[in-house]
N, C-alpha and C positions, 0 to 999 in steps of 0.2 A: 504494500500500500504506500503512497506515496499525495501529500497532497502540495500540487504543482500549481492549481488554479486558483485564483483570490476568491476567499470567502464573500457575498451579496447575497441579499436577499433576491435581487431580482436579476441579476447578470452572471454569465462567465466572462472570465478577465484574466488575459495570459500577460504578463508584462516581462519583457526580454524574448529575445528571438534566440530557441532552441531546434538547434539542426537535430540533436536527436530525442526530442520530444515532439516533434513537426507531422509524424501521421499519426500522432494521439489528438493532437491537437486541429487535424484533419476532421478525425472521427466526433468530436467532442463540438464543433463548432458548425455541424451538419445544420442545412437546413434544408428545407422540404413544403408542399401544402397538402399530399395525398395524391397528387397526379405525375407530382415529379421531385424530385432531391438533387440535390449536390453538398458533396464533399466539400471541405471547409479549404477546397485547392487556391493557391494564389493564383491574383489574373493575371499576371506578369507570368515571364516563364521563370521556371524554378526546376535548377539539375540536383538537387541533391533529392535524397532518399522519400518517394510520394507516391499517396496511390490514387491518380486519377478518377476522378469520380463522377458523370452527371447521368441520372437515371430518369427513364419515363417507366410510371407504372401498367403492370401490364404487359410489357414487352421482355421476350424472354426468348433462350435458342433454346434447342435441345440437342446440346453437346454428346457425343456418341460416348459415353461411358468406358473408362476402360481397364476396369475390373470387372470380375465375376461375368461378363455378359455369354460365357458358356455355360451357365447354371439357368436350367428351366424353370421359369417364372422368372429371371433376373430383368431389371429394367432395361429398358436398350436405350435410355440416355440419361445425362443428369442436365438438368434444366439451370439456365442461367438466367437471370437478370441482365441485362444487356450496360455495360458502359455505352452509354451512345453520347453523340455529338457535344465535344468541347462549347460552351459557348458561352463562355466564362472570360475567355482569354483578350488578354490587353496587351501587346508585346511593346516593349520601350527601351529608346533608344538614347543618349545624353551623349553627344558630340561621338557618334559611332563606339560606343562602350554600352552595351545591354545589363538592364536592370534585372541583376538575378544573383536573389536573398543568398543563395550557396555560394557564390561569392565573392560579394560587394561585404562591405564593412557596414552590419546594422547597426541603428543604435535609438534610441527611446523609442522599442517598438512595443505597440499594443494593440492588442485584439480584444475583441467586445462581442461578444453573443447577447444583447438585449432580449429577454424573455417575453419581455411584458409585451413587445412591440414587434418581434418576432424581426429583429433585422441584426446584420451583421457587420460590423467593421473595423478595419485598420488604420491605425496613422503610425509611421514610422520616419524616419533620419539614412540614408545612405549618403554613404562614401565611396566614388569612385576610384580608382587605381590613381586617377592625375589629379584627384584632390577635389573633385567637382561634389557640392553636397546638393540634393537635394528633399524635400520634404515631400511627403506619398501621403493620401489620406483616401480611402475606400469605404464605401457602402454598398450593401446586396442585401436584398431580399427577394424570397419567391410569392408573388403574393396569394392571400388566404382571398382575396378580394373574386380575381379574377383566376381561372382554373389554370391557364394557359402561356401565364404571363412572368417574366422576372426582371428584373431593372439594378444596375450597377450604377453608380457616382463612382468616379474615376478622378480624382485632381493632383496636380503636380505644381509644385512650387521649385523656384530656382533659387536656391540661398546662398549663394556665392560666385558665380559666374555667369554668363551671357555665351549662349551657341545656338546651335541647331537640338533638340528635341524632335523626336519621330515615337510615335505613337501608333499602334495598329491594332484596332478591335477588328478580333476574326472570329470564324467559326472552325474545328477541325472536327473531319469525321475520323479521321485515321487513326482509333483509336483501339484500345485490346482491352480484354480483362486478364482480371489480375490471374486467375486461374482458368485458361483457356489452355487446353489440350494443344502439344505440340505449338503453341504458342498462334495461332490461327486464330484473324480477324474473323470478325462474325459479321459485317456491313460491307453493302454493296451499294457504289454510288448511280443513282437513279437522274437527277439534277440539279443545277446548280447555276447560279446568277450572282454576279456584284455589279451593283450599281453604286452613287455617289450619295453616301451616308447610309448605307443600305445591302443587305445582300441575303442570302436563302442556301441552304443547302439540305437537298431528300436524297434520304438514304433508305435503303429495305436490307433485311436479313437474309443471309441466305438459304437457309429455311423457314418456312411461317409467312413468309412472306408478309411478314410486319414492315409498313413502312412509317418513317417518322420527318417530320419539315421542323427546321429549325429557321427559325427570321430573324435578323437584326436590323433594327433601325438606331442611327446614332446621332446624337447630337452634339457639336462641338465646341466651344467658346471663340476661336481662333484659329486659325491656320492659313499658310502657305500655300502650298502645294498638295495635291492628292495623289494616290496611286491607287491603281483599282489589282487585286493581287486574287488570282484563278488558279486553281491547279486541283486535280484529283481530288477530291474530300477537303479542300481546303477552300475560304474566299476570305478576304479581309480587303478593308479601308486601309491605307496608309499615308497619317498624316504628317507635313514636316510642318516646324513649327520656328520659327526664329522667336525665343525666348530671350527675355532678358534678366539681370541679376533681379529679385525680388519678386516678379512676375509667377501668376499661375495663371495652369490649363487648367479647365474644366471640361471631362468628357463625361455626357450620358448614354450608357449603351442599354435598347430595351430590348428584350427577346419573348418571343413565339414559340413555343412549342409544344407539338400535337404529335400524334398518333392517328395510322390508319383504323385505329379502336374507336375512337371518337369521329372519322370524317372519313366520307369517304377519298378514296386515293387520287381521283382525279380533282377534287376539290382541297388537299391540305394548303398548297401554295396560296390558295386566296386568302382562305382561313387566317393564315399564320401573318399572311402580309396584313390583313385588316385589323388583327388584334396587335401587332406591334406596331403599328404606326397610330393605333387610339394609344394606347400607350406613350408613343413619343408626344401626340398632342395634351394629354392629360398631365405629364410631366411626372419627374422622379418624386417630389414632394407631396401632389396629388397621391397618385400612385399608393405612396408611404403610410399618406394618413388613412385611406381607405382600409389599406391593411393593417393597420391598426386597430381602426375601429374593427373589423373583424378578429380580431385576437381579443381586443375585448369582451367581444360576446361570449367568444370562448374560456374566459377565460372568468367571468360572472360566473357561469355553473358549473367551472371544474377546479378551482384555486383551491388550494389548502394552506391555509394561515397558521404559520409555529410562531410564536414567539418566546424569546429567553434560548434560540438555539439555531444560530443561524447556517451551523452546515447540516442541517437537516431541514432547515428551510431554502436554503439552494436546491439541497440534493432531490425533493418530492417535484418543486416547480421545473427541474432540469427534464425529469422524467416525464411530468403532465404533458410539459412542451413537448418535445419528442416525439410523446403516443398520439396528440393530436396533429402534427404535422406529416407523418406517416399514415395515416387513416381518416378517414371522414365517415365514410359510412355512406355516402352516397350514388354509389357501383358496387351492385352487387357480387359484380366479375372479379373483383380485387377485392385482397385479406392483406394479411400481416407478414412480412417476412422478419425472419429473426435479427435482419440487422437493417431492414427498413430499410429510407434512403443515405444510410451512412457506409456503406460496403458491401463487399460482393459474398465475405464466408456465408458458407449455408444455398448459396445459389441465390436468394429471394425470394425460393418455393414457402408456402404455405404448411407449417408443422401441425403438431398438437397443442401448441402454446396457444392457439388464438383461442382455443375450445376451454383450455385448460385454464387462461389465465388472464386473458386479456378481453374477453367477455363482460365479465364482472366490470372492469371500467367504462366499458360503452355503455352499459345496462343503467349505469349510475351517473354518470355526467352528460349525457348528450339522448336526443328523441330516442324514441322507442324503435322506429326504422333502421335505426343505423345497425344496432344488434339484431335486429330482423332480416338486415341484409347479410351479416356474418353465417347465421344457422341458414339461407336460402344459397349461399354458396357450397355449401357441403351437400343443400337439396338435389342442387343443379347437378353434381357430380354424382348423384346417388349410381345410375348406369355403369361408371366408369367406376366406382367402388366394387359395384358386383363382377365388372370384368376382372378387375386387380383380384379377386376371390377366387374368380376362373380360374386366372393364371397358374395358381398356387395348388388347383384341385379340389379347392370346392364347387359347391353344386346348389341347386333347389333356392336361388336367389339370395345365397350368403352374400353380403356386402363387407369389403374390407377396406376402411380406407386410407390413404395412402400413408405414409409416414413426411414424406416432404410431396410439391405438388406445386403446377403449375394450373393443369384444366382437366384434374381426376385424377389423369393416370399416374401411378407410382414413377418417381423419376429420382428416388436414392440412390447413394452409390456404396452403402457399406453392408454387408450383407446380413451383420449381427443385427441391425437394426431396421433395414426393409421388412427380414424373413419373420423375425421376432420379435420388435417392440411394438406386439398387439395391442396391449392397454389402449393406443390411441385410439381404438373404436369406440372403448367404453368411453372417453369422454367426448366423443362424438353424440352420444345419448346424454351423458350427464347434461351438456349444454343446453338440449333442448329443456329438460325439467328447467335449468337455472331459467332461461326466459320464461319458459310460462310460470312458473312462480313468481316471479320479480313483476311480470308483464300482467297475469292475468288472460293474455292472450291465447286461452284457450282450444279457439277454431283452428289456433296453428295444426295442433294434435292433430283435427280431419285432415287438412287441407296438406299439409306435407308431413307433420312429426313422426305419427305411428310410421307411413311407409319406411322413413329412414330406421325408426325404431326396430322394426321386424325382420330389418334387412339385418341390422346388427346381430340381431337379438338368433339370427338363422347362423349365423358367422360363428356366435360363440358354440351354440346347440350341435355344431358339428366340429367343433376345435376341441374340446371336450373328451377325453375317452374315459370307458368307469374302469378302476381299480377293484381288481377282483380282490385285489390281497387288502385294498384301506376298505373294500365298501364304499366306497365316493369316488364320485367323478373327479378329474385332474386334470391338468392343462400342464403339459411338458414342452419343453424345448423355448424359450421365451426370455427375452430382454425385461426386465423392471423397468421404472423410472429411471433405477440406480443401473446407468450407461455403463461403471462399471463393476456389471457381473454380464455374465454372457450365457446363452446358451444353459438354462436353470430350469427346475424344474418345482411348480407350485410356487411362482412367487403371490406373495399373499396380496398383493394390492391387485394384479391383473384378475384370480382369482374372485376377491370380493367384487371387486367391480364388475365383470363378468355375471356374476349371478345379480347383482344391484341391476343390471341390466334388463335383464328378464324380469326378474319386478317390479321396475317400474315399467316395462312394454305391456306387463298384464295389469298394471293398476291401470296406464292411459285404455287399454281394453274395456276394462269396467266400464269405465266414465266415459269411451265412445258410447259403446252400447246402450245406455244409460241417455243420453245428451244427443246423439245420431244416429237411432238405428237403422233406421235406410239409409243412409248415406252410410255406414259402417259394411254394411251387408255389400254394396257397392265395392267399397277399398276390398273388403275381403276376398271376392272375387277374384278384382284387378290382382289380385297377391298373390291369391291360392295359397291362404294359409286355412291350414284345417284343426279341426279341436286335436286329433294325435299330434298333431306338433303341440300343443297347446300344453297339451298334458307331458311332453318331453319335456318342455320349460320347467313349470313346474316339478317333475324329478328331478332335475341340475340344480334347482335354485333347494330343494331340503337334501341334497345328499351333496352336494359341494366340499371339497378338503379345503380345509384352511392350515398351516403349517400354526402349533401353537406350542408354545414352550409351558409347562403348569407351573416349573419351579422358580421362575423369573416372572411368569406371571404379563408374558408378550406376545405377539403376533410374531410368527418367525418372517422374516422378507422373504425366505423360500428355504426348501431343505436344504437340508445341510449348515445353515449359516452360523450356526453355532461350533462349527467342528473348524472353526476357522481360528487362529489363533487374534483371540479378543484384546485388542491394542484400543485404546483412544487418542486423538488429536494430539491431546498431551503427553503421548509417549512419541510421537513424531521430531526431529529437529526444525525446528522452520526452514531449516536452510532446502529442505528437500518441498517444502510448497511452493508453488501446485503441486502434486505431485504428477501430474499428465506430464510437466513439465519437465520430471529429474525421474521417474520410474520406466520401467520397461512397460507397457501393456501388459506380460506375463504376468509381474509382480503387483502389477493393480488388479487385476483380476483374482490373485491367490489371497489377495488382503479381505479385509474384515469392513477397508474403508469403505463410504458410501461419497458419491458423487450429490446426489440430491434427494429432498425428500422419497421415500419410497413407498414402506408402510405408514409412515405420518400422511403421505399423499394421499392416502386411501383416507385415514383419519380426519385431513381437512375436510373432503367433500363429503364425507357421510358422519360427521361428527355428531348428530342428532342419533344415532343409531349406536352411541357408544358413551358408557358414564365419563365422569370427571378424571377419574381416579386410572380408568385403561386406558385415556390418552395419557396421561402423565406418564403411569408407568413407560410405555413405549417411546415417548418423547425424549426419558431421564437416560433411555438405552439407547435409543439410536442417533439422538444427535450430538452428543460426544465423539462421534465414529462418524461422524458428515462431514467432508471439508469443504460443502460448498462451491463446488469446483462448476457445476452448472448456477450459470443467472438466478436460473428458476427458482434458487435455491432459498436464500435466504429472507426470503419475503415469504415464503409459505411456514417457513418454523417462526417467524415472526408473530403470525397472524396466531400459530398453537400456543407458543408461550405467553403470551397475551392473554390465551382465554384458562391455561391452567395457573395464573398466576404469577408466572415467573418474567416480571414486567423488566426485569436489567435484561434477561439473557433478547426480550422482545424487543429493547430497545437496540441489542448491537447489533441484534440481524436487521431491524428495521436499518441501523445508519448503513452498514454495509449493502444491503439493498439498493439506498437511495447514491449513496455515492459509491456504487461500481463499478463506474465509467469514469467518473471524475477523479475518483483517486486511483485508478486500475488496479481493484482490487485481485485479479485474477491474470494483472500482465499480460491480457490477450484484448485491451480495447482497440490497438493500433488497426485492426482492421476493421473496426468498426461498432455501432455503440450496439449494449444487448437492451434490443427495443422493445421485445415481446416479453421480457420480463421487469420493465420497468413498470406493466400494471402491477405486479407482485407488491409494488415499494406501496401504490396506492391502496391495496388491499391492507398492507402492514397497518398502516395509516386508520383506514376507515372501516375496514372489518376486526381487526385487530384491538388495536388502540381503542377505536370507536366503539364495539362490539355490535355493528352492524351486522344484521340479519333481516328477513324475509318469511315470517312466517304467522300461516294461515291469514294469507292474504294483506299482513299489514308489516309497514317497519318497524323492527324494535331495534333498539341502544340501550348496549350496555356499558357506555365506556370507562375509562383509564387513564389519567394524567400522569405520563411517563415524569419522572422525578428532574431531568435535567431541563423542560418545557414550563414556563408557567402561565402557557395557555395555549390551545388549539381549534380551529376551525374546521370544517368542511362542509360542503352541500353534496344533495342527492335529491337526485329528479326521479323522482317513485310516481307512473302513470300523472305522466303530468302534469303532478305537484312537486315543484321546489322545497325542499325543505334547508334548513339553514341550522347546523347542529356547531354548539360552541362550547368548550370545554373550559372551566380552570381552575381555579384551587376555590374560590367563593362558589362555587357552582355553574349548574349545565342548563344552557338553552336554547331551545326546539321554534325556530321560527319558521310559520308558513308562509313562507313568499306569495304565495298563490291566492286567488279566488273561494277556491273549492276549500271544505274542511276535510280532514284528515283524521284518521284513530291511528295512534303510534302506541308504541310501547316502549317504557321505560324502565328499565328492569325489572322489577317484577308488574308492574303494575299499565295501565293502558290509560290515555291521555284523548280527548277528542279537542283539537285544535281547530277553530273556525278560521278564514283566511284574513291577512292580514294580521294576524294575533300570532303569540308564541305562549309556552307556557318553560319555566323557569323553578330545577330543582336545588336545593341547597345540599 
């Protein structure tokens, strides 16, 4: 851990220019609006050590995989996220000596991530080789205003000499990813135009036949001479500029960019061209304040107020920002990739994290749609789940789905985790319960749930075989949560969840039946599911093995796990964490360690189904032996030690949660920030801390004022209504933002709030 960035409540703030903290500082300074991102790259050129970065969502290759693709069922590609078109870049020149940070002599440089306002900038001091200084100052943001749009402030000051200055906003398509097979561009140049302040360049993939148009329109303060500069995936303006000593340039560059997802392909160049030149007319400041005011909106019902602790009020609004600039909820064709618009690890396929854990924050800060559009993405793919089931040899409409993903089909490339980290199914079910619980949205159950449910619910009924020697059915050969065990058999969380599964598809059953019997009689058809499967469910779900230890008094994670030799963290050196980082894979697999929650993971999501005293137990035992090595991680033991009590150990998974990017708690953010698990840190927060819950139809709170806080906020949009929950050491108050009144519950008791009114406990 290491903390590099200046504490604020509302900014990141890097002061001094570090070459080799430069692609943390990439990842860390990302910005994005849900349709496109960019890395935190400089517009100037820069040779030292960077990982290029500008993405449109949506657009992705499918790179030919090349492992495992001689194993039956193996996927035949791994899906990328596409680097595409630079259009970022500002190339500059000072009496023919080029500005480039690796190296020129920096000096008073600062970078700025404004949260509140969602914009980005630099001002710095360089020195050239012959003694020329001049002053840089930069702004960008991608705006939340308009979908399509991003805008740069560019200015240069002369502070010691008088020459020629050349300046070039360009576009480059000739671009790679970081992890691209034999090093092979994925863009094919289609067309391309410069004109005089102005220029376009469309590109398509070579597969997919995705195309995408990048525009620039620029505006400049002054200039000489121009140059209009063409070449292969390249266009740029080239301005010369006779400057003098104390003199600045001002350039504003606006850009366009779209997708053949959004427009069709003979119309993107109109497109692109109409919306960057509204752009240049509305101007950079325009522009700014628009998007602001749209960060505002955003930022009414998703803010979380700490006060008396301010790196845990960076670290919540670092992550808020983030999850809302990577997601909106308003395409249903796009989800969450694990590093969003900040990097390419992971590809930018679609995991289990959006089911598992980033739900809960859509559900709670933003309309009811947007989480309606998450569970109708995994609907849309339901087909291609049950081909992925094919693949593998099941039958009779098993649905599996995938472990990473682009549009259904499985497109992993490690085989431990395609073949066997099933669990992700079950919380393809879990999701559906958390909406219609949270939602009330009950008609979703006709209208898409059960189908996805039954298809799961077919997946496990045949994954299953019974144990002649336990008496119970079991589930062999399987990945946990915990990445590092492999190839186990009976781990307790896939297990429970597995039969949770089946009970809830025969509870939604009842309550069809019950609420739509023609319409049910319909789906049933469509399905051909019959009462003998019905009554199989039910056998699996009373004769199910669960691995349990009696003299410990625990859930086993799976057999055997006790025959391991039992070490905790604290028998560890630190000098070997991570240990991904300094272990063989042999030797993490032989070990006792656990990567992330496992059986607490089962614990969080069916914690109604288990007393006080067996989550503690299991909690006291396995996260001693967690090193947190996955994101996912410390914001889920966060949210359990919170609710058994143990409010210190809830407060350091909460901070590490929250600043796991910011301080690189795990040495792996340089490639980019972990975005799907920063709802975890909100969950710490508001389920945790909070003691936010959902049940029988109303919210209750139960919360917590962690000891180094002495006071905290949040809101929650429950069907609707706004609620506004405020914590502190004088007591806790429940304001309805809204209209409508409201029944809460407040730990033990239930509260009927009319709107406009709050009610206030001591």
């Amino acid at each position: 851990m290491e903390q590099y960035f200046e504490i604020h409540p509302w900014k990141i703030i890097e002061r001094g220019f570090s070459k080799e903290r430069q692609l943390l500082a990439e990842s860390i300074f990302s910005i994005g609006n849900g349709y496109m991102g960019q890395r935190a790259n400089f517009e100037e050129k820069y040779s030292g050590e960077s990982l290029q970065g500008s993405y449109v969502a949506g657009v992705y290759y499918p790179d030919k995989t090349i492992v495992g693709w001689w194993k039956i069922g193996y996927p035949d590609y791994y899906a990328k996220v596409l680097n595409s078109t630079n259009w970022i870049g500002i190339d500059i020149k000072v009496n023919e000596q080029e500005l480039d940070l690796a190296e020129c002599n920096v000096e008073e440089f600062v970078r700025i991530l404004d949260m509140r306002n969602g914009l980005l900038s630099r001002e710095f001091l360089v020195e050239f080789d012959n003694g020329n200084c001049i002053k840089v100052e930069t702004a960008r943001f991608i705006s939340m205003a308009r979908a399509e749009v991003a805008a740069i402030s560019h200015s240069i000051r002369a502070l010691n000499f008088s020459g020629i200055l050349e300046i070039s906003p360009y576009l480059d398509g000739d671009v790679i990813n970081q992890d691209a097979n034999y090093g092979e561009k994925f863009w094919e140049e289609t067309a391309r135009s410069v004109e005089e302040h102005e220029a376009y360049l469309m590109l398509k993939t070579k597969k997919l036949d995705f195309h995408i148009c990048t525009y620039m329109s620029c505006d400049i303060s002054t200039y000489q001479e121009m140059e209009l500069l063409s070449r292969e995936k390249y266009v740029a303006n080239r301005y010369v500029i006779n400057i003098g000593e104390g003199e600045e340039l001002k350039l504003y560059k606006y850009i366009a960019n779209s997708s053949s997802r959004y427009h069709p392909v003979e119309e993107l160049v109109k497109v692109c061209r109409e919306k960057s030149r509204e752009a240049l007319d509305a101007g950079f400041d325009s522009l700014l304040a628009e998007h602001g005011r749209a960060w505002a909106e955003i930022w009414e019902k998703s803010d979380i107020k700490i006060d008396g602790d301010l790196a845990a009020q960076q670290g919540i609004r670092f992550n808020i920002f983030q999850l809302n600039q990577t997601y909106n909820g308003k395409d249903e064709r796009l989800n969450i990739g694990p590093k969003g618009f900040t990097g390419e690890k992971y590809g930018g396929g679609t995991y289990w994290d959006t089911e598992g854990f980033c739900l809960p924050f859509y559900l709670g800060t933003a309309e009811q749609s947007v989480a309606r559009n998450l569970l109708l993405y995994r609907y849309h793919h339901l087909e291609k789940a049950k081909e992925n089931a094919r693949k593998l040899g099941f039958s009779e409409g098993a649905a599996l789905y995938p472990m990473v993903t682009m549009n259904g089909e499985e497109c992993h490339n490690e085989w431990e985790i395609t073949f066997e980290e099933i669990h992700r199914n079950a919380v393809i079910a879990y999701a559906i319960y958390s909406y219609v619980n949270y939602t009330g949205d009950k008609r979703y159950l006709l209208d898409y749930g059960f189908e996805v449910l039954a298809a799961i619910s077919r997946f496990w009924a045949e994954r299953v075989n019974y144990s002649e020697r336990k008496g119970k059915y079991v589930i062999l050969g399987v990945t946990g949560a915990n990445e590092y065990e492999n190839n186990v058999n009976n781990n307790w969380y896939t297990n429970r969840m597995a039969a949770w599964t089946l009970e809830y598809s025969l509870e939604v059953l009842d309550f069809l039946e019950r609420e739509y019997p023609a319409d049910l009689n319909k789906l049933k058809e469509k399905i051909a599911l019959s009462s003998a499967e019905l009554q199989k469910w039910r056998e699996i779900i009373e004769n199910m093995y669960y691995p349990f230890d009696e003299k410990l008094g625990i859930f086993l994670q799976q057999d055997g796990y006790l025959d391991k030799e039992l070490l905790t963290i604290k028998d560890l050196d630190e000098r070997e964490l991570p240990l991904n980082q300094h272990w063989s894979w042999d030797r993490i697999l032989r070990s006792c360690f656990i990567k992330q929650a496992d059986v607490l993971q089962g614990l969080f999501f069916l914690e109604d189904h288990y007393d006080l005293e067996t989550i503690r137990r299991n909690f006291h035992f396995y996260e001693p032996r967690t090193v947190h090595e996955s994101s996912l991680s410390p914001g889920i033991h966060a949210v359990l030690a919170a609710k058994i009590g143990d409010y210190e150990k809830a407060y350091e998974m909460y901070l590490r949660s929250a600043r796991l990017d910011l301080d690189n708690y795990n040495k792996d953010s340089e490639d980019g920030c972990h975005i799907t698990s920063m709802s975890c840190t909100w969950l710490a927060v508001v389920h945790g801390f909070g003691g936010f819950r959902v049940k029988e139809g109303i919210p209750v709170f139960s919360p917590c004022l962690p000891e180094k806080w002495s006071s905290y906020s949040f809101k929650i949009n429950f069907r609707g209504i706004l609620l506004s929950i405020s914590i502190a050491e004088e007591g806790i108050k429940i304001y309805n933002e809204s209209e409508r009144e409201i029944i809460i519950g407040l730990f033990d008791q239930k509260y009927r709030i009319t709107g406009k009114s709050s009610i206030t406990k001591k």
